[in-house]
N, C-alpha and C positions, 0 to 999 in steps of 0.2 A: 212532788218536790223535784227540780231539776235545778240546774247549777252551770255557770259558764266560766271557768278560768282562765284568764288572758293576759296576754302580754302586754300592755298600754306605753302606746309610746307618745313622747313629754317633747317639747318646744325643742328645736333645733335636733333630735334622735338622730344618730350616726347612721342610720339606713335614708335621712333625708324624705320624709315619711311626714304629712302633716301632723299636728298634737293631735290628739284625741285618735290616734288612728291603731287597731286589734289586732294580733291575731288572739285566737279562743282556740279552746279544745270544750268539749261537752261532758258533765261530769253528771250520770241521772244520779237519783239515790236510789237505796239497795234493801228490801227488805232483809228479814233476819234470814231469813228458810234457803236465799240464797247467797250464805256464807260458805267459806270452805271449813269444813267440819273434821275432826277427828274422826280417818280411819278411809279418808276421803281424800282428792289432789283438785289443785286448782293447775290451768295451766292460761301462759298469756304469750301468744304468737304475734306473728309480723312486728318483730323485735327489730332494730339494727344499731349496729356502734363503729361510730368514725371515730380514728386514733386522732384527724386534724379536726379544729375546732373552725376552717374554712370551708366547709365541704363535709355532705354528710349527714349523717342524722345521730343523736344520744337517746338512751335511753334512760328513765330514771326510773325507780318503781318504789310504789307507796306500799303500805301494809295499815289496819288497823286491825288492834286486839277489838273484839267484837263479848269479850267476855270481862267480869269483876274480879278475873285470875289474872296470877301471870303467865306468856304463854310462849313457848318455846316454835320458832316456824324455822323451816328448813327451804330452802330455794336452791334448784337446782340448775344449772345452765348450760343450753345447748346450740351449736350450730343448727343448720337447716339438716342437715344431711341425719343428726341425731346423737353425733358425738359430744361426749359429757366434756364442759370447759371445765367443771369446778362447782364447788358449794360455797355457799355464803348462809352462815343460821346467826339467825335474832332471838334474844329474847324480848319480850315485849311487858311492859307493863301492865297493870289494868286500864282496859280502852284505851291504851297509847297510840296515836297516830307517830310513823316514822318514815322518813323519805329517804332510798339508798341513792344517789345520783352516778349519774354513769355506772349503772349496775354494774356492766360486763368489764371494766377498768379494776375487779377488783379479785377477775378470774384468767385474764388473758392481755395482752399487752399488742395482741392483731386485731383489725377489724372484722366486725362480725358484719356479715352484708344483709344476712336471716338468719336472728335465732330466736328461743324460745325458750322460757323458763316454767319449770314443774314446783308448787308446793306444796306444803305439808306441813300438819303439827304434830308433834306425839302426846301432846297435855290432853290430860283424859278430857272432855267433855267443853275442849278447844275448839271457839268457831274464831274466823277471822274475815276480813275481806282486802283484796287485791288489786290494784293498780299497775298498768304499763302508761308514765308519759314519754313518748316519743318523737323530741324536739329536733326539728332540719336546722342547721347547724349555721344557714346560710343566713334566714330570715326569726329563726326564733322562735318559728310556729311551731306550735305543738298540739299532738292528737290524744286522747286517753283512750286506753283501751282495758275493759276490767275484764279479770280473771274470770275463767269459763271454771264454775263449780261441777266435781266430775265422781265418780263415784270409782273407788281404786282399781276395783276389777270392772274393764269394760263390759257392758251386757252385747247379748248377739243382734248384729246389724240389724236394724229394723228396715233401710232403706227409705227413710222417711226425706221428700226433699229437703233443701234449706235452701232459705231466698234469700240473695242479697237485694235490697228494696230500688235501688239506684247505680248505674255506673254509665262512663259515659268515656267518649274520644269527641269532643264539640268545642269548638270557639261561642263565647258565652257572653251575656252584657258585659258593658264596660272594659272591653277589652280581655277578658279573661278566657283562659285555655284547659280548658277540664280532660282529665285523663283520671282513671282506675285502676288500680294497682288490687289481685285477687291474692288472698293468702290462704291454701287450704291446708290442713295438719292432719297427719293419720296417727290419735293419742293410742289407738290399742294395741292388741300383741298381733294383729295378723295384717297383711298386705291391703289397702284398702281402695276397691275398683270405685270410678263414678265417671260421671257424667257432668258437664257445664254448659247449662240451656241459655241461648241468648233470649230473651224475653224485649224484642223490639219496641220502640214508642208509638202508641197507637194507631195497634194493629192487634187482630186476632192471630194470639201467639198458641193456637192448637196443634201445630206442627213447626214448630220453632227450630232453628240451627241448633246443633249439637255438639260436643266433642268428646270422647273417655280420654280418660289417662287412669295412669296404675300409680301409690304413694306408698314403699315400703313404711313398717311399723316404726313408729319414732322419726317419722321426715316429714320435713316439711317442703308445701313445691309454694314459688310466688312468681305469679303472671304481673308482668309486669303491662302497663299498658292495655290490660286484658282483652278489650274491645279487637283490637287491629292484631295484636301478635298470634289471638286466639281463632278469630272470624274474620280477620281481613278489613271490620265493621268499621264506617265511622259515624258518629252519631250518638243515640239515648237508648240503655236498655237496663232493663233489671236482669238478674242473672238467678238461675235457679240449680244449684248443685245436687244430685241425687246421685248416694251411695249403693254400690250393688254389692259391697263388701266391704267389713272394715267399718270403725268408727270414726267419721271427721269433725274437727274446726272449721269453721270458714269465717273469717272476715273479710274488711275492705280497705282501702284508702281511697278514698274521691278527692283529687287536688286539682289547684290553679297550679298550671306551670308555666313558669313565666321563661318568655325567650330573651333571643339578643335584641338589644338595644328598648327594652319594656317600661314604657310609661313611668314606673316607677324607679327606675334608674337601678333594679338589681341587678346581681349576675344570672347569667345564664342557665337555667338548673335550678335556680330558687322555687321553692314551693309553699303554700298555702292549702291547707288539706284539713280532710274531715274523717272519721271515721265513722263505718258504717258497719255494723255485724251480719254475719247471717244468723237466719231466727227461720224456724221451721213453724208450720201453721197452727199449732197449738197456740201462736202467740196473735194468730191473724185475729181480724176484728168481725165477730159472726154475727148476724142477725138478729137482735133483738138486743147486741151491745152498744157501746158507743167505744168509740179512744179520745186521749183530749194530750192535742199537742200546747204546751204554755210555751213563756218565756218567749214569743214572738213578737219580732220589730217591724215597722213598713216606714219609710220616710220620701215624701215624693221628691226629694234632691237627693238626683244618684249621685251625686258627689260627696254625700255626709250620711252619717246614719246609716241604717240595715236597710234589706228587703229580704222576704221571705217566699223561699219557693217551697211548693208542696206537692208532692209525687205519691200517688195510689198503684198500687200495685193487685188486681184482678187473681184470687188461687183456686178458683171453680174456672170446670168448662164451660160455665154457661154466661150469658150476659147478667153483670148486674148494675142496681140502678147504687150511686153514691151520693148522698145528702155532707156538704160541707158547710157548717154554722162558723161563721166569724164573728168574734166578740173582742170589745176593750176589756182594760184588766176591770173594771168596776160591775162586768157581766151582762154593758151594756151589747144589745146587738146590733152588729154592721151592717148584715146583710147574708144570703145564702147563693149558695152553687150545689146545682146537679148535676151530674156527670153521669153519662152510662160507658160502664167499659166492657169490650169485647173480652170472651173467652182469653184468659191470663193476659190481659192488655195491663202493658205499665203506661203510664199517663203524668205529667209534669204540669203543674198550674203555675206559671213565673209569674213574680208581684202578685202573689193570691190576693193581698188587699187592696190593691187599684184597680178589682174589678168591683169593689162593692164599696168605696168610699172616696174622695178625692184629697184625703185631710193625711194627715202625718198618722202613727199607729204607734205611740212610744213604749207600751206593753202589752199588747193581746195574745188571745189563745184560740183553738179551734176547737171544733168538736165534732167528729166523724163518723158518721154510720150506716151501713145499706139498709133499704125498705126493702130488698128483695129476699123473699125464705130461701132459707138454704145457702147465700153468700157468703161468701168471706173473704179478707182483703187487708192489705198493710196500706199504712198511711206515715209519711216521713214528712218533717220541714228540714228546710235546710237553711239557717240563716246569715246572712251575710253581709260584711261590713262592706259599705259600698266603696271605700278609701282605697284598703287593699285587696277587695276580692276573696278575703277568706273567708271561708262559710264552716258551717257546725252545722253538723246533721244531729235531726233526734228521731226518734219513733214515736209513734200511739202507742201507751200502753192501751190494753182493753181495760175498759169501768165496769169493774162489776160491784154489789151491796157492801158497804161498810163493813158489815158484820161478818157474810160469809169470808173479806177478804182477812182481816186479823182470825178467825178461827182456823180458816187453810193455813197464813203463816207458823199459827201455834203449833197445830199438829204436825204440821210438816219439819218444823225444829224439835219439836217434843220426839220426833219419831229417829231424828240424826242422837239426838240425846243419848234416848234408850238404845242404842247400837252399841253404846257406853258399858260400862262395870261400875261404874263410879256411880254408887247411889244419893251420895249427899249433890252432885251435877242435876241428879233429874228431879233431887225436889226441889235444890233451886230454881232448874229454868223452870216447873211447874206453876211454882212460886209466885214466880215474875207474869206469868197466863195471868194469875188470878184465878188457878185452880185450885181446889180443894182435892187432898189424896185422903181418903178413909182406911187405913189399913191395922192390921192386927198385931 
């Protein structure tokens, strides 16, 4: 299940913008296991708040009760640097969706440039789930970015990389101007070293450019432009962050930034943008699985409609082979692409389906997998309305059995459960499995 919420703009629109013309944010859904749990914090970075509504970007933030209680959340909010603005607590209904808009308008009366918000429930056997949408002020577009589910006390560095799957400094079809904006956050209690690998476009990235930096506890650092201000780069890379201390975030921004005097008649500074997470190789797509991207559009007049690009991302040293299945929504098939990528090669397929069809694509999906033993690899679309240039990134989740996957969500929720005191919580959620408890 995936989801695209957007801004539709209608005949004569004060941006001057034809009808029918988006911007989206990408909204996936969320299993249970990964709610923020009682005893546990969510946190959601690359925050910002403009006091002017010309200039700028807002932030809103969602919440839903995720349980048949009522439930008490607490949200905490901070500058980049780590300094506390304020609290804001809700109570929530049962399963209540609520939307705070201009969060930070409700803690500080300055602009925030990067902050970041921490939360929390005290309701015994309280799960919930979290939302940032963060709207440019200029054009209306907005990105989502959901809460990173965290466990209270940090566990010790594993140094495990994180990919961001895409980012780029590139003039792009239809006039479009892509730039990357990096946000990494150090959520623990001690200073957190790493590293920011540029992962080039197709090439063997075995000895890839580098950079450290150091993030005291509680700060946040954001590369602006990341590509050029970080490597001097211009062009396509994915980015690979590895921690040598310290626990991090990392997300993204991938945006159209529009100049002076731009086709579509904005100001200058206007942007259209995607968000993209960092995700560590536990989430990568390994041999013997598949990912399946939906919710993708192709239209062969770049002037209306979407087109959908598609970027693989290589996390072995070795070469491997990738099999890409395009399909309509009815699961008829279009056609396939093989791809061999070099050692940590990122790779970009633009209009993936006008190489295997000549027709319009008004809902397809893909399905991704190596033949090679031992591979593994991410797989992102990014979809894009051809009008404005704004695109929505998504990921592959991996497929794996039906069954194994609801019996990990249960135990994995049964397991946040019992962390609990609250025994009538754990026979509910047991309950709700379809477990049977035998006891005496």
């Amino acid at each position: 299940v995936t989801s695209r919420t957007y801004n539709l703009l209608g005949k004569d629109n004060a941006l001057g913008l034809p009808a029918g013309a988006t911007f989206g944010q990408y909204i996936p859904s969320s299993a249970s296991a990964d709610a923020i749990w009682t005893g546990g914090q969510g946190r959601l970075i690359q925050l910002s708040h403009s006091t002017a509504t010309d200039g700028g970007a807002r932030a809103n933030l969602g919440l839903v009760n995720a349980t048949a209680s009522e439930l008490k959340v607490k949200i905490e909010l901070h500058d980049a640097g780590g300094e506390s603005l304020g609290v804001v607590n809700r109570t929530l209904e049962p399963y209540e969706f609520e939307q705070l808009n201009r969060i930070f308008e409700r803690v500080t009366g300055d602009d925030v440039d990067d902050g970041y918000a921490v939360l929390t429930t005290s309701t015994v056997g309280g799960s919930f789930f979290a939302y940032a949408s963060v709207v440019d002020n200029l054009t209306g577009d907005p990105v989502a970015i959901a809460a990173a589910s965290l466990p209270a006390d940090p566990p010790v560095s594993g140094g495990k990389p994180i990919y961001v799957a895409a980012s780029a400094h590139v003039a792009g079809a239809a006039g479009t101007n892509w730039r990357t904006d990096l946000e990494i956050h150090s959520w623990g209690d001690e200073t957190a070293d790493y590293t920011i690998e540029m992962l080039e476009h197709g090439t063997n990235n075995s000895n890839p450019r580098s950079e450290s930096f150091s993030l005291g506890a509680g700060r946040s650092a954001r590369f602006e432009d990341v590509l050029v201000t970080v490597f001097g780069f211009t062009g396509a890379a994915a980015l690979r962050v590895t921690p040598t201390s310290g626990n991090l975030l990392v997300t993204s921004r991938t945006y159209n930034l529009l100049g002076a005097g731009n086709d579509l008649g904005l100001p200058a500074g206007a942007t259209f943008g995607q968000y993209i997470p960092g995700v560590t190789t536990e989430h990568a797509i390994g041999s013997g699985e598949e990912g399946r991207l939906i919710q993708l559009s192709h239209s062969r007049d770049d002037a209306v409609g979407f087109r959908t690009n598609l970027a693989l991302v290589n996390t072995v040293d070795r070469r491997i082979d990738v099999r890409v299945g395009l399909f309509s929504a009815d699961g008829r098939p279009l056609g396939t692409i093989d791809r061999s990528l070099a050692p940590f090669e990122y790779r970009q397929l633009n209009k993936v389906f006008a190489t295997v069809t000549g027709g319009d694509v008004a809902d397809g999906y893909a399905v991704v997998e190596t033949t090679t033993e031992g591979g593994r690899f991410f797989a992102l679309a990014s979809v894009v309305d051809n009008s404005t240039g704004d695109p929505v990134g998504m990921g592959a989740p991996v497929i794996s059995s039906t069954g194994s996957e609801e019996v990990l969500d249960g135990v994995e929720g049964l397991v946040h459960i019992l962390g609990q005191t609250d025994l009538e919580s754990i026979f509910d959620r047991t309950r709700d499995l379809g477990v049977c408890l035998l006891y005496t």
